[in-house]
DSSP file (Angstrom, degrees, kcal/mol; ACC not computed):
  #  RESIDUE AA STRUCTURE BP1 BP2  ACC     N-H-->O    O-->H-N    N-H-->O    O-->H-N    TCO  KAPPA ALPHA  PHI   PSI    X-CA   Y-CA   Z-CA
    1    1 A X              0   0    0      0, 0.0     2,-0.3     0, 0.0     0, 0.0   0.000 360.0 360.0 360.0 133.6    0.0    0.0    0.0
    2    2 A X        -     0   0    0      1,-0.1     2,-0.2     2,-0.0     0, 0.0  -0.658 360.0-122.6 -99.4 166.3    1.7    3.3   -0.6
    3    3 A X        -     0   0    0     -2,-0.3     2,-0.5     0, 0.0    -1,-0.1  -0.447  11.3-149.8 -84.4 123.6    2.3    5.7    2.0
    4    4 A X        -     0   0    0     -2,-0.2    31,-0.2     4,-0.0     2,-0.0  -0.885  19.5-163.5-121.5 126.9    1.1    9.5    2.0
    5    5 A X    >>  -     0   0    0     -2,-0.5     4,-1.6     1,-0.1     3,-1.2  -0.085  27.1-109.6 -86.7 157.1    3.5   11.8    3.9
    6    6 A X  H 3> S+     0   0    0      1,-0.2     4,-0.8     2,-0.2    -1,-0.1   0.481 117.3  60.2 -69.5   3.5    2.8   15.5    5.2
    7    7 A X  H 3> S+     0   0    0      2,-0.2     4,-0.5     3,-0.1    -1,-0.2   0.739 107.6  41.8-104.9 -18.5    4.7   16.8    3.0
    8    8 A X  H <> S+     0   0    0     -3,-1.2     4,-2.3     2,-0.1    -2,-0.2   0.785 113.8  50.3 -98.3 -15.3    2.7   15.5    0.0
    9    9 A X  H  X S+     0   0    0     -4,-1.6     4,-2.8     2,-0.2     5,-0.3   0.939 114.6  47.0 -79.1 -52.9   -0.9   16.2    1.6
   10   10 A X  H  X S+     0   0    0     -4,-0.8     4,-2.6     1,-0.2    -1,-0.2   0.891 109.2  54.7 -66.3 -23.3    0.5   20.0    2.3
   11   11 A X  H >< S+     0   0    0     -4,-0.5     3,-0.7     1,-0.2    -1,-0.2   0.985 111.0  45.5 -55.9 -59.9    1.8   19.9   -1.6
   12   12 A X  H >X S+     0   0    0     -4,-2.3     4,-2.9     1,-0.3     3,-1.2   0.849 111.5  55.7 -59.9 -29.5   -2.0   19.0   -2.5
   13   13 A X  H 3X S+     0   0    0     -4,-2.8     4,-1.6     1,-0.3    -1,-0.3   0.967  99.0  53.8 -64.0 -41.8   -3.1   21.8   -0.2
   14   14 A X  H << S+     0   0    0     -4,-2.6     4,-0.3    -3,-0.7    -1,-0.3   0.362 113.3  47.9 -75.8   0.7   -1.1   24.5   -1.8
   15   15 A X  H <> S+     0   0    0     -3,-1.2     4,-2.0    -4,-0.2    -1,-0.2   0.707 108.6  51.2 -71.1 -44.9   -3.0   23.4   -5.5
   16   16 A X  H  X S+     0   0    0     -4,-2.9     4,-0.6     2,-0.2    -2,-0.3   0.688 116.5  42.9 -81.3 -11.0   -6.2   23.3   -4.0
   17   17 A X  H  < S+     0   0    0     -4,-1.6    -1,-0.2    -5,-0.3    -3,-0.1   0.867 120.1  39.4 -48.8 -56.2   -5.3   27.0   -2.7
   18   18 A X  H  4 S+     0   0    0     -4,-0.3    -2,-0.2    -5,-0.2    -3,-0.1   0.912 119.4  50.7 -71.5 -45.4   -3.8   28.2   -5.7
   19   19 A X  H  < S+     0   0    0     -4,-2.0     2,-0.4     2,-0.1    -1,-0.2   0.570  99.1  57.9 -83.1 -21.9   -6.3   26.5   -7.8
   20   20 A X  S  < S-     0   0    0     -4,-0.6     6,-0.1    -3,-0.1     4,-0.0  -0.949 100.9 -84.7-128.5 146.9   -9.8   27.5   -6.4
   21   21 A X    >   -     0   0    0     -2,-0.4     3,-1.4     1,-0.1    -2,-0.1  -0.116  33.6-123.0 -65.2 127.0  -10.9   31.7   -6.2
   22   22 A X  T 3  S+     0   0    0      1,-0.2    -1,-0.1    -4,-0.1    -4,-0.0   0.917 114.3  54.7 -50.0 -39.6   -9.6   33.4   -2.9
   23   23 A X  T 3  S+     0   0    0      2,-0.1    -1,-0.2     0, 0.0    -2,-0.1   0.704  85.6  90.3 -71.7   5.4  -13.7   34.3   -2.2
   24   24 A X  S <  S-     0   0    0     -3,-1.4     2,-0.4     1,-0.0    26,-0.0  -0.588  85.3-130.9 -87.2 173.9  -15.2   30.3   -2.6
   25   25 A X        -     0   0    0     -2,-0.0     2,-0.1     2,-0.0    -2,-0.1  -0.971  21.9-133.4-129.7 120.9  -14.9   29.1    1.0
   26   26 A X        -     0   0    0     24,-2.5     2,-0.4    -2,-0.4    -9,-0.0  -0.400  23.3-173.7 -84.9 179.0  -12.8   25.3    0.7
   27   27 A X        -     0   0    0     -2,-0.1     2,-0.3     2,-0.0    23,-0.0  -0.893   5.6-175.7-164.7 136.1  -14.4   22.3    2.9
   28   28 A X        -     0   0    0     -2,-0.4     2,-0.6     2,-0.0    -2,-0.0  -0.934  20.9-146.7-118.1 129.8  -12.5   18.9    3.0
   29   29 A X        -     0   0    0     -2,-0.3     2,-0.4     2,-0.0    -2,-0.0  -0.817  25.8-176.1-136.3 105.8  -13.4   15.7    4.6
   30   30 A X        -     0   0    0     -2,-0.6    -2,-0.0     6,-0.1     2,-0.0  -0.761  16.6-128.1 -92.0 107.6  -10.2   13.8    5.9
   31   31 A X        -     0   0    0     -2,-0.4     2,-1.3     1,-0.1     5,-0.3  -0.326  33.0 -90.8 -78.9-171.3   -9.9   10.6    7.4
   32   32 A X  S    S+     0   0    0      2,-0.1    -1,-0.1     3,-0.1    -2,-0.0   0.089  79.1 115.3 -55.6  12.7   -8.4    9.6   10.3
   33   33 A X  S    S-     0   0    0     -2,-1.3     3,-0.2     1,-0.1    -3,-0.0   0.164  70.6-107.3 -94.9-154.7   -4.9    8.8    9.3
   34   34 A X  S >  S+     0   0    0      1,-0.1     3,-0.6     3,-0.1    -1,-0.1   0.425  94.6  83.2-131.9  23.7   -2.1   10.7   10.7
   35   35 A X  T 3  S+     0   0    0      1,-0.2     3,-0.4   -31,-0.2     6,-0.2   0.695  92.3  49.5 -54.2 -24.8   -0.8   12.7    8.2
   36   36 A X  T 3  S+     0   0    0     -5,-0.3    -1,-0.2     1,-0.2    -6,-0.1  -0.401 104.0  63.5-108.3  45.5   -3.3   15.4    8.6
   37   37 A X  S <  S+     0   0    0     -3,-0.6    -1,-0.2    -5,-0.0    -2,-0.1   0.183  79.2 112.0-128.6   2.7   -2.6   15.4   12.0
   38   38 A X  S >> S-     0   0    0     -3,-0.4     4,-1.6     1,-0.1     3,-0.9  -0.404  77.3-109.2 -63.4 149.0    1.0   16.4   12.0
   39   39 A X  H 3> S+     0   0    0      1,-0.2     4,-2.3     2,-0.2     5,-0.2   0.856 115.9  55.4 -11.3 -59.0    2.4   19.5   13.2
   40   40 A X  H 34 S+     0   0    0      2,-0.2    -1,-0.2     1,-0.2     4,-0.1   0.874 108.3  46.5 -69.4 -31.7    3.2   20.7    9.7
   41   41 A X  H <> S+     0   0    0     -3,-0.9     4,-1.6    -6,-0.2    -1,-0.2   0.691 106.9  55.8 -51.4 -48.0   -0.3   20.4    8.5
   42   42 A X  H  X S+     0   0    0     -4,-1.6     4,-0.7     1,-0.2    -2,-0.2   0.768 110.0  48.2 -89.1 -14.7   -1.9   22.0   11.3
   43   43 A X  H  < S+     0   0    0     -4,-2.3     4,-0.3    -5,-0.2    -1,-0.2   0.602 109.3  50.6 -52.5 -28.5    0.4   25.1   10.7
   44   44 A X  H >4 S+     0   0    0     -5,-0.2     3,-2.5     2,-0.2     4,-0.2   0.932 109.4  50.5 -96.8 -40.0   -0.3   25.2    7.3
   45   45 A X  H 3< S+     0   0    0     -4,-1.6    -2,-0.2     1,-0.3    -1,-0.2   0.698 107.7  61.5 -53.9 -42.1   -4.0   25.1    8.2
   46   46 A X  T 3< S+     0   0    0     -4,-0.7    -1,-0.3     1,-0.2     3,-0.2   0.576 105.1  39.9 -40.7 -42.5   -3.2   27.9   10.5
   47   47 A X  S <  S+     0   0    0     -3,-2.5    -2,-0.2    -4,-0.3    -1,-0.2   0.183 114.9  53.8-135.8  20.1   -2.1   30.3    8.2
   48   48 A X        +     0   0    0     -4,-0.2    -1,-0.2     1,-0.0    -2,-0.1  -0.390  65.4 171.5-146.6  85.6   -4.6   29.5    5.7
   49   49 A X              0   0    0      1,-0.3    -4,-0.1    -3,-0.2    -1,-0.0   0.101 360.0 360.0 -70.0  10.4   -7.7   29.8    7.3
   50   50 A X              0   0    0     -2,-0.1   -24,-2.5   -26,-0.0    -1,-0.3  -0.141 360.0 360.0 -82.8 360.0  -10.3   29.6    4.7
């Protein structure tokens, strides 16, 4: 099974950022795993609050 890192989930965040109009408001639905629960994720999340 391959592996997805925080470093590749923040990559996909910074497309869907770039990629969708600063006014649409994004919504996500994540499972449990614990990439999105790293540090680095929740920083990035942090400083793009939208």
């Amino acid at each position: 099974m391959q592996r997805h890192r925080n470093s590749e989930f923040i990559r996909f965040l910074n497309a869907v950022e770039a990629t969708v109009p600063p006014e649409k408001a994004i919504h996500a639905i994540l499972d449990n795993v614990a990439t999105h629960k790293h540090p680095k994720v929740h920083a990035w999340l942090a400083r793009h609050p939208r």
